[in-house]
C-alpha positions as CSV (number, residue, x, y, z in Angstrom):
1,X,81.8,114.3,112.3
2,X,79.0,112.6,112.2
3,X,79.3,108.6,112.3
4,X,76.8,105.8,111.3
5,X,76.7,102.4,112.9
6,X,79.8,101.1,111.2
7,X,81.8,104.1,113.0
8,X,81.9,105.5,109.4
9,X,81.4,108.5,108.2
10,X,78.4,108.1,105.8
11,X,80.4,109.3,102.8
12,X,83.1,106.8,103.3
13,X,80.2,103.8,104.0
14,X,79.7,105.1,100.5
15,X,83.2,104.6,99.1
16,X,83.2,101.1,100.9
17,X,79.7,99.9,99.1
18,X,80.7,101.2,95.7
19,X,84.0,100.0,95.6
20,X,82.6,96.0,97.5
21,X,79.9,96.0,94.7
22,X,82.2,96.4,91.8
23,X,85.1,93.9,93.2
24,X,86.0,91.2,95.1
25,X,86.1,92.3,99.1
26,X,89.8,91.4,99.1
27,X,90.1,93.7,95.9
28,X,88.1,96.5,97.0
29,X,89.7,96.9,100.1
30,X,93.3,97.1,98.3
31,X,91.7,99.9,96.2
32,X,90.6,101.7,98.8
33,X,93.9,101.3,100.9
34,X,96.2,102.6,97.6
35,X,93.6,105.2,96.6
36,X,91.7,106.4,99.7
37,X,95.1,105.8,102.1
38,X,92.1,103.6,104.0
39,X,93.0,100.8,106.0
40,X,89.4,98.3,106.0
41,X,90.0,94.5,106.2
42,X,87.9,92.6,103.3
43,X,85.8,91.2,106.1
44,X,84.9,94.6,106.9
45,X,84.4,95.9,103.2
46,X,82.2,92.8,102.8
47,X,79.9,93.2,105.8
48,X,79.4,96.5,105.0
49,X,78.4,96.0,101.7
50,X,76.1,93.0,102.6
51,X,74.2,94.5,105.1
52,X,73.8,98.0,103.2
53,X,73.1,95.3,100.0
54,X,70.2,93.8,102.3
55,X,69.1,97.2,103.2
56,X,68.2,97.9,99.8
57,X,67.1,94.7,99.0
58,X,64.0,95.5,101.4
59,X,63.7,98.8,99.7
60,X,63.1,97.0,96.5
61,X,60.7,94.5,97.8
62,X,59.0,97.0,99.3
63,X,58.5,98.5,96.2
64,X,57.2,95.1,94.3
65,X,54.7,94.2,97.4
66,X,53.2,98.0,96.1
67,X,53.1,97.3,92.9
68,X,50.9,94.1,93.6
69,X,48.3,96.0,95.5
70,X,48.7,98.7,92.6
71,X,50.2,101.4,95.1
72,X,53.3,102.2,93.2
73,X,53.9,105.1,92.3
74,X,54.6,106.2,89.1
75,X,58.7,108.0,88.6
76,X,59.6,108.8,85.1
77,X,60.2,112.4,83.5
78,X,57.9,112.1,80.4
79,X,56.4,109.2,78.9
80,X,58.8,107.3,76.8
81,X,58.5,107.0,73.3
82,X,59.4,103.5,72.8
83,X,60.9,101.0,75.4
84,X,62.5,97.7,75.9
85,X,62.5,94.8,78.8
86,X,65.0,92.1,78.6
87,X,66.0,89.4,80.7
88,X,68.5,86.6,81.4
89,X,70.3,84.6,83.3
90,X,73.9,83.9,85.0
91,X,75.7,81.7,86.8
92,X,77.5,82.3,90.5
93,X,78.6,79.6,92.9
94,X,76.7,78.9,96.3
95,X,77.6,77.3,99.7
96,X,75.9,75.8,102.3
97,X,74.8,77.9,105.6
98,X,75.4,77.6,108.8
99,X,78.5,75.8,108.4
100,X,82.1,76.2,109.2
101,X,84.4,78.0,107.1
102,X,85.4,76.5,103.8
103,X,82.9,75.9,100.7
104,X,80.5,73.5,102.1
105,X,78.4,71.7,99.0
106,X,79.4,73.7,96.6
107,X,76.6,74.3,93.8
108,X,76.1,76.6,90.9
109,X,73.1,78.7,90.7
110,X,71.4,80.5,88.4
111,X,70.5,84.7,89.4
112,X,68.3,86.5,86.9
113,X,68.9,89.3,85.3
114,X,67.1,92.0,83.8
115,X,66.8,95.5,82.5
116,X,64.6,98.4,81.4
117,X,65.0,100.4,79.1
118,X,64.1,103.8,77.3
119,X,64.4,104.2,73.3
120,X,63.9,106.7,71.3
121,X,61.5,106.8,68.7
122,X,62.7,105.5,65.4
123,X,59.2,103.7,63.7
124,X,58.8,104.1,60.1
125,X,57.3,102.5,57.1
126,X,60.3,101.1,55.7
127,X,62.5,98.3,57.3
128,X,65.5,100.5,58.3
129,X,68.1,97.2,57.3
130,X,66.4,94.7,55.3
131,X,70.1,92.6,54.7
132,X,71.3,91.2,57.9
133,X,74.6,93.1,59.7
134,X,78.3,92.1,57.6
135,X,79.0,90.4,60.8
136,X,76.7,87.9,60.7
137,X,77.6,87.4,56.9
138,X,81.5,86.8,58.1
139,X,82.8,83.4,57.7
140,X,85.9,84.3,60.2
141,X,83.8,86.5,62.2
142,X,80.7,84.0,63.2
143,X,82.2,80.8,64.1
144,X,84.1,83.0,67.2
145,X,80.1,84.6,68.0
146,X,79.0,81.2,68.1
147,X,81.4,79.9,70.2
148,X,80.9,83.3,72.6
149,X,77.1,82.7,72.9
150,X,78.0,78.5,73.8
151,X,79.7,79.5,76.5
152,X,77.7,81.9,77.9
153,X,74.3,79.9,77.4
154,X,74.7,76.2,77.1
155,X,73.6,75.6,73.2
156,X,74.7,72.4,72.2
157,X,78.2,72.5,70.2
158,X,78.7,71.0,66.8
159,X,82.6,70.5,68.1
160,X,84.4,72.0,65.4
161,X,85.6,75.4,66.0
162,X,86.9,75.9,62.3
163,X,86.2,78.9,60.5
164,X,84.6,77.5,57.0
165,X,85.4,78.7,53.9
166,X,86.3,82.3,54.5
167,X,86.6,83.0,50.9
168,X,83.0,82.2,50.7
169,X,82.2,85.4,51.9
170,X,82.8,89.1,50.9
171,X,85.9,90.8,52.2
172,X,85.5,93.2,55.3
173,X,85.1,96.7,54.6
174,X,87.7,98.7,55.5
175,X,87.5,100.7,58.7
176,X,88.1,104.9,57.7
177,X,86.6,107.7,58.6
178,X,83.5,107.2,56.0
179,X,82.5,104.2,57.0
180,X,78.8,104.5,57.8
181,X,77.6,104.7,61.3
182,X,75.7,101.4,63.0
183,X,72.5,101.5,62.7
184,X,71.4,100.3,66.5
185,X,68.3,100.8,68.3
186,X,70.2,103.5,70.7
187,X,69.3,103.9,74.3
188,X,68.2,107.2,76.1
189,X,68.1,105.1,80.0
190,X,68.6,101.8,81.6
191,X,68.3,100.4,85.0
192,X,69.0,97.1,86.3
193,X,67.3,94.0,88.1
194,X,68.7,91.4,89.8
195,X,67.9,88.6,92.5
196,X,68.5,85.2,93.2
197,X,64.9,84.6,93.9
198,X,62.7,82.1,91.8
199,X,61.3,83.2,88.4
200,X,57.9,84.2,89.9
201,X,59.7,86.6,91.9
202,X,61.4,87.8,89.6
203,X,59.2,88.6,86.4
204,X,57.5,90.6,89.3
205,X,60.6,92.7,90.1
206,X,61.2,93.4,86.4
207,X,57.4,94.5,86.0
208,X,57.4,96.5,88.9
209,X,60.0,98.2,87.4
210,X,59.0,98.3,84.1
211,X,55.4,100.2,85.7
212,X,57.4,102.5,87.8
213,X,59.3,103.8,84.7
214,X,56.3,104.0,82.9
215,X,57.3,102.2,79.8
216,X,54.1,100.7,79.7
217,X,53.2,103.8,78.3
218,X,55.5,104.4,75.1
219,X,53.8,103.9,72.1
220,X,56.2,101.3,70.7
221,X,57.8,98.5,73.4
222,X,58.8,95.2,73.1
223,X,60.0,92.2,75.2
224,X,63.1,90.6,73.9
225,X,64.7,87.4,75.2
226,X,66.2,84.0,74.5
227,X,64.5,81.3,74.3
228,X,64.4,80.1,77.9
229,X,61.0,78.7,78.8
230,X,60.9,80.9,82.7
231,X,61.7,84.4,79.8
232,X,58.5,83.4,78.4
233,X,55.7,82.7,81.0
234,X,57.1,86.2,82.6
235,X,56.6,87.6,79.3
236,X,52.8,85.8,78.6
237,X,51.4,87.0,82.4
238,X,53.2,89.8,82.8
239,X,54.4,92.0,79.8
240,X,52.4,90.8,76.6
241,X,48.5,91.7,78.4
242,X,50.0,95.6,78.4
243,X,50.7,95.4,74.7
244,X,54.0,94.7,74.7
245,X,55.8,92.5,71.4
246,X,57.5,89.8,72.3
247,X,60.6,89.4,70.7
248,X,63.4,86.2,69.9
249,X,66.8,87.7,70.5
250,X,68.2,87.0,66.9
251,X,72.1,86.6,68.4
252,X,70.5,83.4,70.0
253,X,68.3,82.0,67.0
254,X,71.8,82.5,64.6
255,X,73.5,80.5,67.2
256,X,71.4,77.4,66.5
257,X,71.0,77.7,63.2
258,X,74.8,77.8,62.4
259,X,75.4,74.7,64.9
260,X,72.7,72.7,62.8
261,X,74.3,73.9,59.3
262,X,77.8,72.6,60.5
263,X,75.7,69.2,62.0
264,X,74.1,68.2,58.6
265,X,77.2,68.2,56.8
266,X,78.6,68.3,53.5
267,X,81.9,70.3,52.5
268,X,82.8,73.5,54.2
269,X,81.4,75.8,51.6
270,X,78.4,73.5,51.4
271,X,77.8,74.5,55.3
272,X,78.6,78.1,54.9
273,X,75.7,78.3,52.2
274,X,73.3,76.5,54.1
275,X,73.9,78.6,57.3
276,X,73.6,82.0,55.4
277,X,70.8,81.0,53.2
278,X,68.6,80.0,56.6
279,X,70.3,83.2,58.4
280,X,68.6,85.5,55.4
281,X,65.1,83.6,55.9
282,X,65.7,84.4,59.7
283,X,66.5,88.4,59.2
284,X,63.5,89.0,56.8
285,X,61.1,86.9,58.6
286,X,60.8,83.8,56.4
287,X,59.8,81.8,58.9
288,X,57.6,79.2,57.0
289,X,60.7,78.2,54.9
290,X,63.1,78.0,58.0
291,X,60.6,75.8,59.4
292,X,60.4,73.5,56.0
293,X,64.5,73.5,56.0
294,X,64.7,72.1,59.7
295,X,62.3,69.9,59.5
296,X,63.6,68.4,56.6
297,X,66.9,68.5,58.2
298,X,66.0,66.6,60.8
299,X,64.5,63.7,58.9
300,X,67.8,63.8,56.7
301,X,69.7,62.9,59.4
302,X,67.3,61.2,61.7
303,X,66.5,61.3,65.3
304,X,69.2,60.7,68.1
305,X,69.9,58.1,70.1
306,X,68.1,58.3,73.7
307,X,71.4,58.7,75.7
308,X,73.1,60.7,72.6
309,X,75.3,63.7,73.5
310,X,74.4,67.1,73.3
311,X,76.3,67.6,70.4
312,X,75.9,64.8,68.6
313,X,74.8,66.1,65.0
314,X,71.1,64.6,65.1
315,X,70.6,66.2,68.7
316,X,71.8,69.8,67.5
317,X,69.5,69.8,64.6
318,X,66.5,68.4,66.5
319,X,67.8,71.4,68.7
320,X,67.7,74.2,66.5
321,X,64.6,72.4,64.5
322,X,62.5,72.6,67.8
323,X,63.9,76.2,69.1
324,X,62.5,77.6,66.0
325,X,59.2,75.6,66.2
326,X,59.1,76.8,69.9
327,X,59.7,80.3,69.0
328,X,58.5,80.8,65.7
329,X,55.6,84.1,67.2
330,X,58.7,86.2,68.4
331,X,60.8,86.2,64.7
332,X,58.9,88.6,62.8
333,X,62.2,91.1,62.8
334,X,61.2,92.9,59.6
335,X,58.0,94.0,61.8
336,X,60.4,94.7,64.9
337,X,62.7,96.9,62.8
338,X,59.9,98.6,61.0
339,X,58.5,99.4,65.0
340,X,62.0,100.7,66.0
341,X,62.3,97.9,68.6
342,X,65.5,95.8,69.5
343,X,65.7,92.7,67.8
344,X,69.2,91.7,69.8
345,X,69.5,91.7,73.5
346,X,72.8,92.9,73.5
347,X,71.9,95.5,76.3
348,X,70.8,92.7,78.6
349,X,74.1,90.3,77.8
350,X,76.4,93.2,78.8
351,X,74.4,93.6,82.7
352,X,75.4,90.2,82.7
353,X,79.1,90.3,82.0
354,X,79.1,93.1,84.4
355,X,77.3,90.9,86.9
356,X,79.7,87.9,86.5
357,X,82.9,89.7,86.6
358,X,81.6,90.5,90.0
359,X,79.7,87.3,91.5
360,X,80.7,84.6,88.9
361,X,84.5,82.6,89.4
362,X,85.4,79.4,90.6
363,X,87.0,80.5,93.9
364,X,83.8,82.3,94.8
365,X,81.0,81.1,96.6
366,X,78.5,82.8,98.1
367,X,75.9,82.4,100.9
368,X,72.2,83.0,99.2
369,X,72.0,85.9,101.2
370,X,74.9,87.6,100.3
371,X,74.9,87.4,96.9
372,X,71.6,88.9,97.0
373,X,72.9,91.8,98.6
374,X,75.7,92.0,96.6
375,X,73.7,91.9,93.4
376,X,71.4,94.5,94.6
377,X,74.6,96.9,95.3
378,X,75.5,96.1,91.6
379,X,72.4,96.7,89.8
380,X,72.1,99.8,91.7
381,X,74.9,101.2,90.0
382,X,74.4,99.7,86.7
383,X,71.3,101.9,86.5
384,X,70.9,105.1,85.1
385,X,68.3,106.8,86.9
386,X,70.5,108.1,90.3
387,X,68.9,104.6,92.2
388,X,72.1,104.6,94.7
389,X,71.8,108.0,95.6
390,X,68.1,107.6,96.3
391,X,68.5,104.7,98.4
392,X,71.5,106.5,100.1
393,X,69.0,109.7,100.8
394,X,66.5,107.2,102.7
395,X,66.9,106.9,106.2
396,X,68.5,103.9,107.3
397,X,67.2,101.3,109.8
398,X,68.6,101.4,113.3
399,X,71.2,99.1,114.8
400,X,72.2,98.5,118.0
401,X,75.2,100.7,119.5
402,X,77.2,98.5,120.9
403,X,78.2,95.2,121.6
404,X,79.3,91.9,119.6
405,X,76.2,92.2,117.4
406,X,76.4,95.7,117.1
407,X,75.3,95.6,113.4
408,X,72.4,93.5,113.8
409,X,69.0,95.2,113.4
410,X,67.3,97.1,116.6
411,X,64.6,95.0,118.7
């Protein structure tokens, strides 16, 4: 049998990645003990993983220094037809190096997170849903989205969690077997990027991958995130000089503009009618008189106080007011739908919760190194395109045979 440096077999070094990207290194070396009949220690399962996690993170850079002296080359099947690049962010907790055992200054830290992806082609004259989803029109339904989005990406709160005025609204259709299929974007491929470098780095990593899957080419592609300042300056130097439309994810923009409808006040049903009359401006691309409504808004109810709270009602409607000022170029979603291009970055927020279930928790901190490693195991995986098993074909660097630091890297 033929053993690598880990005195592994390479198929189970396999196993013990996979299964050390996907879960904790205590969890995945219980798995692999009930379902393999494997007895690895977590500290083995997580070197493993971290070193074959760094491996590949030099394959990847390897790939981006390439791409910025235009040597990459090209590996796609056909040229798309219409594409998409998101990107976000998470969170994860980090701990000081070269320190004893125990979290050391503890902070949080934000990893980027992105993905390409591969549409089909669905352009047309006609905007393919001109009225906004029933979800978005659903008093019970929205206030929980809201809340979901909060939590996930800091927007101010308006703190009241209270569904308003659910007769206000019309009744959910019933769920049968002629109810009429969504009408999404749909997806044909995805891979994944991931890093706990800067932004720089990173728009570079997503637009090196973005060129070697050729979705520069498609006819149709589009750029969609929130409305984080580092999603745009990647999208402006990297993304919109090859054509691509840069687009507002709308789950975001509803966010704020239902915080700033509960802010201004006024009786439940009052609030409800203000949020879906701005949310219908929004979906059909009325952006001048979104802009008119939050700016008056905002002199309605005056600015905040310097030290005011986040979500003190005059700070969330200066909040929304402003994101829509700041963002007002990417909201022309009757244009977006009409192209066949995502308007929500749905795609890119589930990477994410597949990322944190893995990295994100407060009883897990990470060295910076590691969780690079670890991230890189997990976007392989989350990509579509066979990535793992064409890392795992490459030959792997050489380690020393023996001794106490037998799985550092040959001189």
């Amino acid at each position: 049998m033929r053993l690598g440096p880990e005195d592994y077999s390479p198929a189970l070094v396999r196993k013990i990645v996979r299964q050390g990207g996907k879960d904790s290194f205590t969890e995945a070396s219980q798995e692999l003990q009930e379902h393999e009949n494997l007895e690895i220690g977590a500290q083995q399962v997580g070197r493993i993983t971290e070193r074959v996690g760094e491996e590949w993170v030099a394959l990847r850079d390897r790939e981006v220094e390439a791409y910025k002296r235009n040597e990459l080359p090209r590996a796609y099947a056909e040229k798309p037809a219409a594409a998409a690049v998101m990107a976000d962010g998470g969170r994860l907790l980090t701990r000081a190096d070269d320190q004893p055992p125990g979290a050391h200054a503890p902070a949080w830290r934000a990893p980027y997170y992105g993905c390409c992806l591969t549409l089909p082609a669905r352009a047309g004259k006609e905007d393919p849903q001109p009225e906004p989803p029933q979800k978005f029109l659903d008093a019970a339904r929205v206030p929980k989205l809201v809340q979901e989005v909060q939590s996930r990406a800091g927007v101010p709160r308006t703190g009241s969690g209270r569904s308003p005025a659910v007769s206000q609204t019309p009744p959910r259709r019933r769920r049968g077997k002629n109810r009429l299929k969504k009408k999404g974007v749909g997806l044909i491929l995805r891979t994944v990027v991931a890093t706990m470098a800067s932004a720089e780095e990173f728009g570079y990593m997503l637009a090196a991958e973005a060129y070697r899957r050729g979705l520069d080419l498609a006819a149709h592609k589009a750029f969609v995130g929130d409305g984080e300042a580092s999603n745009w300056s990647i999208y402006r130097f990297h993304f919109a000089p090859l054509g691509y439309v840069g687009i507002l994810d709308f789950l975001h923009l509803l966010t704020y503009l239902y915080s700033a409808a509960q802010a201004l006040g006024g009786r439940p049903a009052e609030r409800w009618e203000r949020y879906e009359r701005w949310l219908r401006w929004a979906w059909g691309g009325q952006r001048d008189k979104l802009l008119l409504a939050l700016n008056a808004a905002a002199r309605k109810v005056g600015p905040a106080p310097k030290n005011a709270p986040e979500n003190d009602p005059r700070s969330v409607v200066e909040a929304a007011r402003r994101y829509v000022t700041n963002n007002a170029e990417h909201m022309d979603y009757p244009r977006y739908r009409k192209l066949g291009l995502p308007i929500s970055s749905a795609p890119i927020e589930s990477v994410v919760k597949q990322f944190n279930r893995r990295v994100k928790g407060t009883e897990k901190f990470w060295l910076e190194a590691g969780a690079e490693a670890v991230l890189q195991v997990r976007a392989a995986y989350l990509s579509q395109d066979g990535r793992a098993e064409r890392y795992w074909n490459m030959p792997r660097p050489l380690y020393r045979a023996v001794g106490r630091n037998r799985l550092a890297l040959a001189a």
